[in-house]
N, CA, C and O atoms as a DFTB+ gen file, in Angstrom:
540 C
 N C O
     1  1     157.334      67.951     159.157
     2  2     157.548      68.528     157.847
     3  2     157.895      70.008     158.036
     4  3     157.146      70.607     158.808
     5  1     158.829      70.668     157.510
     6  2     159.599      71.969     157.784
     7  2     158.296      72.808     156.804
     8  3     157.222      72.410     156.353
     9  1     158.883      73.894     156.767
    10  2     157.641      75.049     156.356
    11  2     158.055      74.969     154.966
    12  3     157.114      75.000     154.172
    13  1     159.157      74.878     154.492
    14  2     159.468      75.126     153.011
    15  2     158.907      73.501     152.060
    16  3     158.601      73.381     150.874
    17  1     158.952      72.544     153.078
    18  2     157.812      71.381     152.662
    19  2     156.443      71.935     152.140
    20  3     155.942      72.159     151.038
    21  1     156.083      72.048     153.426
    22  2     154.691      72.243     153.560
    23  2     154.335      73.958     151.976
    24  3     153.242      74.209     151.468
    25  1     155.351      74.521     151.755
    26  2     154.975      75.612     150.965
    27  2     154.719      75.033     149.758
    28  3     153.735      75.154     149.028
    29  1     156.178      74.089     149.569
    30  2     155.845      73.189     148.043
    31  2     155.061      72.639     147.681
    32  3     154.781      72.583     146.484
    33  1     154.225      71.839     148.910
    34  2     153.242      71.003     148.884
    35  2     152.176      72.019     148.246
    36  3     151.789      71.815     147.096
    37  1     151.697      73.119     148.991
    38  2     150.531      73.706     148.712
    39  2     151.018      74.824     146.964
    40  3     150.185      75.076     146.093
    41  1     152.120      75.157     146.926
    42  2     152.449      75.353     145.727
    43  2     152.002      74.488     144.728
    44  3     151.112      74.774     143.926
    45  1     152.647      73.370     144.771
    46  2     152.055      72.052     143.757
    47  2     150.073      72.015     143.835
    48  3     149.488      71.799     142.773
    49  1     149.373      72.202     144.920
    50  2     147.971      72.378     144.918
    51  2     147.688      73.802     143.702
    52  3     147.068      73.666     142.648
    53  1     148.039      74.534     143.974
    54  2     147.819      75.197     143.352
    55  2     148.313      75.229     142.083
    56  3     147.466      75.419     141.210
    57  1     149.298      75.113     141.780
    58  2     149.805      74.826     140.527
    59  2     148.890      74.098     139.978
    60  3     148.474      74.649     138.959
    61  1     148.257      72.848     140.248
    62  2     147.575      72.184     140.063
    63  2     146.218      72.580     139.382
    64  3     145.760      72.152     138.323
    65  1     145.605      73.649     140.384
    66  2     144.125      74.200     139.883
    67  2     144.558      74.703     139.233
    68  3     143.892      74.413     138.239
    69  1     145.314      75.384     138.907
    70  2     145.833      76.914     138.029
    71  2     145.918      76.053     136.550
    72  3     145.892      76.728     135.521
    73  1     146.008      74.715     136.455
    74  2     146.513      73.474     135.224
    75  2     144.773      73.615     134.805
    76  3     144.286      73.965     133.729
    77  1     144.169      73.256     135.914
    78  2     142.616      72.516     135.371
    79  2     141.325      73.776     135.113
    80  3     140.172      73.620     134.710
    81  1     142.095      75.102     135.545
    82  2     141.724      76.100     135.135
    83  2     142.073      76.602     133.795
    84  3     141.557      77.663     133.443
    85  1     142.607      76.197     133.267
    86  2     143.343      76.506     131.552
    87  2     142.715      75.310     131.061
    88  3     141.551      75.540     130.732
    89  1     143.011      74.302     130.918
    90  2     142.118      73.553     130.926
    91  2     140.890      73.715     130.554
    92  3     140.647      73.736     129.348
    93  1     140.231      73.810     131.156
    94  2     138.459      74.397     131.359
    95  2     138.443      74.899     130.480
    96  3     138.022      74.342     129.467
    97  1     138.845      76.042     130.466
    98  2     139.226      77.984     129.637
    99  2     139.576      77.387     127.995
   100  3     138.978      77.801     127.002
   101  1     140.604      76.398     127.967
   102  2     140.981      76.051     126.597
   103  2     139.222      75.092     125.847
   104  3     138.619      75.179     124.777
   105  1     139.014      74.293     127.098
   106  2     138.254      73.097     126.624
   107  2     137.149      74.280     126.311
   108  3     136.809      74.177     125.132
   109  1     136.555      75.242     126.894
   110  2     135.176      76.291     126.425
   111  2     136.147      76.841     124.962
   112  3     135.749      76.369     123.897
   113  1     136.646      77.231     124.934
   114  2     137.170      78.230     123.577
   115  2     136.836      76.987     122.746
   116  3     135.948      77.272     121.943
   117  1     137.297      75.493     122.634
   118  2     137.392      74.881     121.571
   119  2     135.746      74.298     121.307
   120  3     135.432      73.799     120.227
   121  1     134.943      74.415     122.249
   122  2     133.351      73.980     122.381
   123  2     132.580      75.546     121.443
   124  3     131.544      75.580     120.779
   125  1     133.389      76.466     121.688
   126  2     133.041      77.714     120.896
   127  2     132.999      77.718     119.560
   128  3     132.064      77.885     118.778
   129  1     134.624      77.423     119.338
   130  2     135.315      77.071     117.955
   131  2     133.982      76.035     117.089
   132  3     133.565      76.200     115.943
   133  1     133.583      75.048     118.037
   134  2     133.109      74.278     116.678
   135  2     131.486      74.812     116.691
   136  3     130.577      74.532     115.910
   137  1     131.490      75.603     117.769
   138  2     130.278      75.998     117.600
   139  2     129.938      77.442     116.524
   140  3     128.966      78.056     116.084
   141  1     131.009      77.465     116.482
   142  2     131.017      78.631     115.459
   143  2     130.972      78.474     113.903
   144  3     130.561      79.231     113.023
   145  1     131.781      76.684     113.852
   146  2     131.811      76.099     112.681
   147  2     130.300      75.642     112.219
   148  3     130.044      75.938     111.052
   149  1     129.394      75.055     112.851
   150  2     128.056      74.776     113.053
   151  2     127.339      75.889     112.569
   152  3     126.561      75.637     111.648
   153  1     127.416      77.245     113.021
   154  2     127.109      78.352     112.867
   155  2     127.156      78.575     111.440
   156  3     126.131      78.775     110.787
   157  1     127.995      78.556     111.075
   158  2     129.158      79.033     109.297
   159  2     128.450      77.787     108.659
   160  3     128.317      78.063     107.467
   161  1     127.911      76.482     108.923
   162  2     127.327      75.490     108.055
   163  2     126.311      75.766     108.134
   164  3     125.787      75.038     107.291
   165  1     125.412      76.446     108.646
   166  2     124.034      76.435     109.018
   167  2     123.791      77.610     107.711
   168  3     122.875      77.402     106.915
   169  1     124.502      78.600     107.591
   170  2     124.245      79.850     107.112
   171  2     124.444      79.707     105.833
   172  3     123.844      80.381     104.996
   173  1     125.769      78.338     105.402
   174  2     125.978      78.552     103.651
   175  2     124.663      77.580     103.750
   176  3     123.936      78.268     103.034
   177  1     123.995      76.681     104.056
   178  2     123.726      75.842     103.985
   179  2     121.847      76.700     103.429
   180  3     121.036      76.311     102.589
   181  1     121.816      77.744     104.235
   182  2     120.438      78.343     104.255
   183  2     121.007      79.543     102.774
   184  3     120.113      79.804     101.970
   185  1     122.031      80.008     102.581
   186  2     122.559      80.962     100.924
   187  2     122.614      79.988     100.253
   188  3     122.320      80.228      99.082
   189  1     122.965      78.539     100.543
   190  2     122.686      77.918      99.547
   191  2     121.239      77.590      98.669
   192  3     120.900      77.597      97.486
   193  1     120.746      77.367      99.697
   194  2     119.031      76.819      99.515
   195  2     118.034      78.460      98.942
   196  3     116.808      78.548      99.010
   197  1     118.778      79.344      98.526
   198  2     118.224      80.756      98.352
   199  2     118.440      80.500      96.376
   200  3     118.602      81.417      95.571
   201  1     118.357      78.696      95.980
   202  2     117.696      78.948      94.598
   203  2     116.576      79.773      94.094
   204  3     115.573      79.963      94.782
   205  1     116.708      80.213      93.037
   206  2     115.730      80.433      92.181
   207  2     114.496      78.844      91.602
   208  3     113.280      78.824      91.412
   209  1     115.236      78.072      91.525
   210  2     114.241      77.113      90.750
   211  2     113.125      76.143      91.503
   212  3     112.505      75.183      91.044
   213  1     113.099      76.647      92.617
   214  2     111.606      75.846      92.894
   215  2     110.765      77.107      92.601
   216  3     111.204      78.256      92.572
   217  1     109.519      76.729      92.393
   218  2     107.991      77.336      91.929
   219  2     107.388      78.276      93.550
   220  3     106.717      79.308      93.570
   221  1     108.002      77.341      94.960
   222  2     107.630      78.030      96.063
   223  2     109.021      78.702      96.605
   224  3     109.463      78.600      97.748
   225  1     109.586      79.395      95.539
   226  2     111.087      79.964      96.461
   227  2     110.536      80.833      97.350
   228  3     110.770      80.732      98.554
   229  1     109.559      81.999      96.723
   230  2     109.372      83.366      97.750
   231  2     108.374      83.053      98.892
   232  3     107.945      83.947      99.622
   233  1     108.111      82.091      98.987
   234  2     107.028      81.597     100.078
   235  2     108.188      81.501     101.484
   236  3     107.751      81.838     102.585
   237  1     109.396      81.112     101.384
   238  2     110.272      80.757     102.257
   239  2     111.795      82.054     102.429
   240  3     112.735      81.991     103.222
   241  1     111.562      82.918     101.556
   242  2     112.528      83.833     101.607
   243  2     112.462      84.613     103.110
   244  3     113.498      85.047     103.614
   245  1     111.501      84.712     103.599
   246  2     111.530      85.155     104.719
   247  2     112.176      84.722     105.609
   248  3     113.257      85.132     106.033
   249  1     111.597      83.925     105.927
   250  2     112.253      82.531     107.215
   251  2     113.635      82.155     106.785
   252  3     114.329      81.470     107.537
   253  1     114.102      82.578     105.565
   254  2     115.481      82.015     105.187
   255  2     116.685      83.109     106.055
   256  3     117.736      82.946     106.675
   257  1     115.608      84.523     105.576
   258  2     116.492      85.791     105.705
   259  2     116.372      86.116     107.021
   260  3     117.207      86.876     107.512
   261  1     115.129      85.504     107.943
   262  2     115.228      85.836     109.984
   263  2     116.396      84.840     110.193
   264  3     117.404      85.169     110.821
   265  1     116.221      83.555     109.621
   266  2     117.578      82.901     109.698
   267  2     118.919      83.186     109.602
   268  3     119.667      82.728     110.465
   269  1     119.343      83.833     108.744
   270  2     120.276      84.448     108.049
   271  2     120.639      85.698     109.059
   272  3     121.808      86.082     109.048
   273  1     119.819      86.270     109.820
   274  2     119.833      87.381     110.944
   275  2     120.033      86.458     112.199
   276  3     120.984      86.699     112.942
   277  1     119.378      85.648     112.410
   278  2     119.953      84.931     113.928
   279  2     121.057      84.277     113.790
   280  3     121.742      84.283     114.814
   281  1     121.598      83.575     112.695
   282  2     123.119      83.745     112.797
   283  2     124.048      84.723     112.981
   284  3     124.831      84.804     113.928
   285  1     123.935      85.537     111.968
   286  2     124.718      86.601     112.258
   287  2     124.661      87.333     113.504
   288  3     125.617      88.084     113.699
   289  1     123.808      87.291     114.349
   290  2     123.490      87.555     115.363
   291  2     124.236      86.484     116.916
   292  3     124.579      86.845     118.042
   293  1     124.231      85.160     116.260
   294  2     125.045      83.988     117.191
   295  2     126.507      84.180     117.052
   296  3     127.271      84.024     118.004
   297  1     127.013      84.622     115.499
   298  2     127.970      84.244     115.122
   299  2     128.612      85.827     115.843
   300  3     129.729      85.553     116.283
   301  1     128.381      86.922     116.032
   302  2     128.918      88.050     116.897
   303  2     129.181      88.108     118.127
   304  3     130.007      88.741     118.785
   305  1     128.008      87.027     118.482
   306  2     128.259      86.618     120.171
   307  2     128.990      85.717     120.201
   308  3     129.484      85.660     121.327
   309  1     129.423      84.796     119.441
   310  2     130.127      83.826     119.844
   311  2     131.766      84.351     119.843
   312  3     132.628      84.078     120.678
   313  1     131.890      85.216     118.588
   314  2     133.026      85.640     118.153
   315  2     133.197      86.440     119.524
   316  3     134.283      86.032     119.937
   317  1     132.698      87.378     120.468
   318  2     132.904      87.998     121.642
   319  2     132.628      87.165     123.055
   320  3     132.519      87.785     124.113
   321  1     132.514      85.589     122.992
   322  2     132.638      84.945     123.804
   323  2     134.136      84.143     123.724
   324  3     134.665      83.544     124.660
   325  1     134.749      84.320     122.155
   326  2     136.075      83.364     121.933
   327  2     136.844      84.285     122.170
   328  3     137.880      83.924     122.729
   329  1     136.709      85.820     121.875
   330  2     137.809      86.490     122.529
   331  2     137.905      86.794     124.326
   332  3     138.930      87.159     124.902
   333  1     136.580      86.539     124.977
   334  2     136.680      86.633     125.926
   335  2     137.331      85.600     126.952
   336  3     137.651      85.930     128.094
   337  1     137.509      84.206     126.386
   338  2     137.778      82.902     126.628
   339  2     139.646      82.906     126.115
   340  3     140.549      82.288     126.679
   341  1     139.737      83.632     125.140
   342  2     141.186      83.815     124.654
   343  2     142.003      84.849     125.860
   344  3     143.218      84.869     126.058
   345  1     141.163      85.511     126.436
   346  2     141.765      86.828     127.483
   347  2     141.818      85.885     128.689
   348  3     142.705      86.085     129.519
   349  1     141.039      84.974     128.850
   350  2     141.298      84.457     129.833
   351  2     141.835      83.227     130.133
   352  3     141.868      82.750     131.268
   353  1     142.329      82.617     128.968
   354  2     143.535      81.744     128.940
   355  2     144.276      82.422     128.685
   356  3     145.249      81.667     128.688
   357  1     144.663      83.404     128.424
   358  2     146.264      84.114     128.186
   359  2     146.181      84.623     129.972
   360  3     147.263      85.148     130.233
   361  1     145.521      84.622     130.864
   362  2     145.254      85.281     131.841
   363  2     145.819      83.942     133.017
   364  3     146.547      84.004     134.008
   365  1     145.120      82.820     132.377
   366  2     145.267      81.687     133.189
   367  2     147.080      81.176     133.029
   368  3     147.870      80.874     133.924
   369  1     147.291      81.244     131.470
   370  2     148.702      80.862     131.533
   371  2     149.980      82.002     132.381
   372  3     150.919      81.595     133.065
   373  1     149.720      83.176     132.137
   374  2     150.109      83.857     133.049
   375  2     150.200      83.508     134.245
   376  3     151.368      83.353     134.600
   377  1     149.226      83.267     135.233
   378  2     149.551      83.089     136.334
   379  2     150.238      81.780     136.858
   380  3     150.751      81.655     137.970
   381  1     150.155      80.698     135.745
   382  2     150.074      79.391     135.567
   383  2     152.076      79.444     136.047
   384  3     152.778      78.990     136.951
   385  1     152.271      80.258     134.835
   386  2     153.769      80.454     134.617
   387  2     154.325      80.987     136.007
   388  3     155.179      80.266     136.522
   389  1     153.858      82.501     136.902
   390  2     154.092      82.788     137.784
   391  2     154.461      81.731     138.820
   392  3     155.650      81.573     139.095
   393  1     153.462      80.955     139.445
   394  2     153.228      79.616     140.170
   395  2     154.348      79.141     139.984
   396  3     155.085      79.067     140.968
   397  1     154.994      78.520     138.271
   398  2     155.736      77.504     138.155
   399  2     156.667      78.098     138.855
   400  3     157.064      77.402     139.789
   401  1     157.378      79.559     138.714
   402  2     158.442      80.094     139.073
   403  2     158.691      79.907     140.510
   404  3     159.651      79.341     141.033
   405  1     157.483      80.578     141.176
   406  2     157.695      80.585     142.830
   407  2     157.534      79.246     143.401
   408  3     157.766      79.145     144.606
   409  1     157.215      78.307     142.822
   410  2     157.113      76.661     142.991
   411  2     158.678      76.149     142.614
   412  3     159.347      75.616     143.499
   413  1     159.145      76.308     141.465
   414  2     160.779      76.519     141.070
   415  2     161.664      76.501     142.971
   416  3     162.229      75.739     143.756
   417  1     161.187      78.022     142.808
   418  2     162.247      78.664     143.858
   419  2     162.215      78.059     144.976
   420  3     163.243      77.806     145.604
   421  1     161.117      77.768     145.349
   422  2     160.527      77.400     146.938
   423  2     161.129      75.334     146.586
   424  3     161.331      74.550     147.513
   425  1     161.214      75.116     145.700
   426  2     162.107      73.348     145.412
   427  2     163.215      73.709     145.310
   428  3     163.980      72.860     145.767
   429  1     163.908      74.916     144.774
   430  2     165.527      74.957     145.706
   431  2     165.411      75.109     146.798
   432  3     166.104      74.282     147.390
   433  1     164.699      75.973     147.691
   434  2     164.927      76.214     148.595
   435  2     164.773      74.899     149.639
   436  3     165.481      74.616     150.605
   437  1     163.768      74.301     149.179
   438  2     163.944      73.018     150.078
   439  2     164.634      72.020     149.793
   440  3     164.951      71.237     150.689
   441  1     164.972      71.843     148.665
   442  2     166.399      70.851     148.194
   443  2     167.384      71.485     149.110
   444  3     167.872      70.693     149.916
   445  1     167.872      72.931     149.205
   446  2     168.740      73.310     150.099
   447  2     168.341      73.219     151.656
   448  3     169.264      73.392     152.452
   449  1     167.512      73.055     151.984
   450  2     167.017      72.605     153.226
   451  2     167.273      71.080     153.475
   452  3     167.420      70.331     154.440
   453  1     167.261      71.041     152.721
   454  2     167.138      69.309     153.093
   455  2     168.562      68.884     153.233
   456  3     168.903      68.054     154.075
   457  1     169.509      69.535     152.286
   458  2     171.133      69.079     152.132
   459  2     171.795      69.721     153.434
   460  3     172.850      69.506     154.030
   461  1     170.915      70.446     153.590
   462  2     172.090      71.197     155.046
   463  2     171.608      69.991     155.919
   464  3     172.426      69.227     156.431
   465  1     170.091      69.822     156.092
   466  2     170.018      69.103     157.340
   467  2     170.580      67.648     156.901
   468  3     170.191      67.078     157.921
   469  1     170.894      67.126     156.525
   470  2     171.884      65.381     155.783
   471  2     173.185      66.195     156.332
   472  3     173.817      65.691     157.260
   473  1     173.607      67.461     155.773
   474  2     175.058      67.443     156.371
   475  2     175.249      67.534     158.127
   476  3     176.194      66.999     158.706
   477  1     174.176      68.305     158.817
   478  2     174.415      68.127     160.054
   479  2     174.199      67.542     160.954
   480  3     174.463      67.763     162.136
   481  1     173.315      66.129     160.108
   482  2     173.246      64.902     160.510
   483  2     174.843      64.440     160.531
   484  3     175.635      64.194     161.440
   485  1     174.926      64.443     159.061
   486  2     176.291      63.501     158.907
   487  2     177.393      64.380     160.182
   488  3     178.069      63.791     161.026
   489  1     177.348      65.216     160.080
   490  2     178.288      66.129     161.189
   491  2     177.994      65.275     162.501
   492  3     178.824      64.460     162.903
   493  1     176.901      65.469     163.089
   494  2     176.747      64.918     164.204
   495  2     177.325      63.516     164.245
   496  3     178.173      63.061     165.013
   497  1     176.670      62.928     163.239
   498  2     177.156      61.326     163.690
   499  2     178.487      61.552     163.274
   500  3     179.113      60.544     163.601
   501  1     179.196      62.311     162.752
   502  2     180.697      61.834     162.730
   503  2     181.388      62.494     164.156
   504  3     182.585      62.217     164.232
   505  1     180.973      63.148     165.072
   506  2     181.637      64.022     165.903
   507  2     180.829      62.772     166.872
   508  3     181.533      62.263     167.743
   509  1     179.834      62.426     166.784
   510  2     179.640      61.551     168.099
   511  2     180.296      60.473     167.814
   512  3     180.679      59.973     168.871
   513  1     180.673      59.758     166.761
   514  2     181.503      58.898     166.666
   515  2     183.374      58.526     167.235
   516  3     184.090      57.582     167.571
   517  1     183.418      60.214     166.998
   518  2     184.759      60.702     167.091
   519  2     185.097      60.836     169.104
   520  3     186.102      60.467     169.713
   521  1     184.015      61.393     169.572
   522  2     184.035      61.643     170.903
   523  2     183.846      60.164     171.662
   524  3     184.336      59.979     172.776
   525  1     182.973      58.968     170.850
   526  2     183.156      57.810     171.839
   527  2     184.633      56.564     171.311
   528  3     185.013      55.521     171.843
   529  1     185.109      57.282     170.109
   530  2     186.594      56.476     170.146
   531  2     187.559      57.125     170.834
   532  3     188.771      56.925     170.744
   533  1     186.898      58.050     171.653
   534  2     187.824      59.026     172.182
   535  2     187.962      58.750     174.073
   536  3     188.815      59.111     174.885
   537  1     187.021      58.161     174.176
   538  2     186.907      57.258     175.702
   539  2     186.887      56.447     175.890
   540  3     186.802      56.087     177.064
């Protein structure tokens, strides 16, 4: 196997991780996303329940409103874990793209490797052909 083989080959490896690394990166952002949605139901769900008409509302206003603080508190971290997950799929496709290019180049280059060596095959066998109708 010539070297410009062997480059494509390990190009395509990598190309490869560089796929299941975005991947990953996309699959956490969208585990975020709904965790953020969870978050946003939890919170109308506790402003909702902040009636007036039960007889024990102020017995529970507390625990409603530490609630109401540990979301907002999840929901800041999460929001600075989705942008951090967004930097690093824009980070992953970047390089993703790079790869494709020098993976690109390095499959002409061995498509052109490969056509020269077929032609100086075919060369040979036509010149050895030519030299034994020739004796």
């Amino acid at each position: 196997m010539s070297q410009e083989h062997e480059r494509l080959r390990r190009l395509d490896r990598i190309l490869k991780v560089q796929r299941q690394k975005r991947l990953l990166e996309e699959w956490r952002l969208v585990h975020l996303r709904e965790e953020r949605a969870a978050i946003d139901r939890t919170t109308a769900e506790l402003i909702a329940s902040l009636g007036t008409e039960s007889a024990l509302h102020g017995l529970f206003v507390g625990a409603k409103v530490n609630g109401l603080r540990r979301n907002d508190v999840a929901r800041r971290s999460n929001a600075d874990l989705q942008a951090a997950a967004e930097t690093r799929i824009r980070a992953a496709r970047r390089s993703e793209k790079g790869v494709e290019k020098v993976r690109g180049q390095a499959a002409q280059l061995t498509a052109q490797e490969d056509e020269a060596s077929a032609l100086r095959s075919t060369i040979e066998g036509h010149l050895a052909r030519s030299r034994t109708s020739f004796e």
